[in-house]
N, C-alpha and C positions, 0 to 999 in steps of 0.2 A: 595475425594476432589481433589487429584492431577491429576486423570484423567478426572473430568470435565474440569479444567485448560489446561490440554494437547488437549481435544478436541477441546475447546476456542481457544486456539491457533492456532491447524493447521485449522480452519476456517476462521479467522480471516489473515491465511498466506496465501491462496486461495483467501479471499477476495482482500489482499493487490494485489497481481500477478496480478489477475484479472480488478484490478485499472488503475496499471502502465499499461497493455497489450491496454487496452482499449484507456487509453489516445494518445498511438500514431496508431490508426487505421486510421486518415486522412491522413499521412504521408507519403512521399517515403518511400521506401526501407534504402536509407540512411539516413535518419531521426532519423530514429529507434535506428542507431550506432551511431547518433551526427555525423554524414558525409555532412550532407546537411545546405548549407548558407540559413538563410532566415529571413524576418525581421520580427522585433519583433509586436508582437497585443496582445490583450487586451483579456481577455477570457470573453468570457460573453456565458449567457445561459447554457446548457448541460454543457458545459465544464468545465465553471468554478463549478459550481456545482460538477462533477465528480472529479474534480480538490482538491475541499475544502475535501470531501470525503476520497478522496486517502491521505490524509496528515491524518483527525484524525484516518485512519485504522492504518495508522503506529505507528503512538501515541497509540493506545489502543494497538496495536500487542507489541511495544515494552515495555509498561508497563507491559503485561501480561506477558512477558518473566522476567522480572526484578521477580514482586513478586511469578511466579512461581520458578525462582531459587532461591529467599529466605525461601520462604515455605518446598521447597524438600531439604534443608540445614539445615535447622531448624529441620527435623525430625532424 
């Protein structure tokens, strides 16, 4: 069981990377480091989709990580 969880996880940790990576591919350079001024819009389409995405990966990664440290605590 702990190492399905452990799989779960580093999937889910690639997923998350792979979210954030994605969302600033439109971007400068400075962008990327919060260097760059620019005005605020509205996500629509792809993005916000990828957007809503990358928020419940982290939700499920970070859950996963919770009741995998209570399980491997518990044994």
């Amino acid at each position: 069981m702990n190492v399905f969880l452990s799989i779960a996880q580093i999937l889910l940790g690639v997923a998350l990377i792979a979210g954030v990576l994605l969302q600033s591919r439109g971007e400068e350079l400075g962008g990327v480091f919060g260097g760059a001024q620019s005005v605020y819009q509205t996500r629509r389409g792809v993005d916000r989709v990828l957007f809503t995405l990358t928020i419940l990966t982290a939700i499920a990664f970070f859950a996963l990580a919770i009741v995998n440290v209570l399980l491997f605590n518990a044994q």
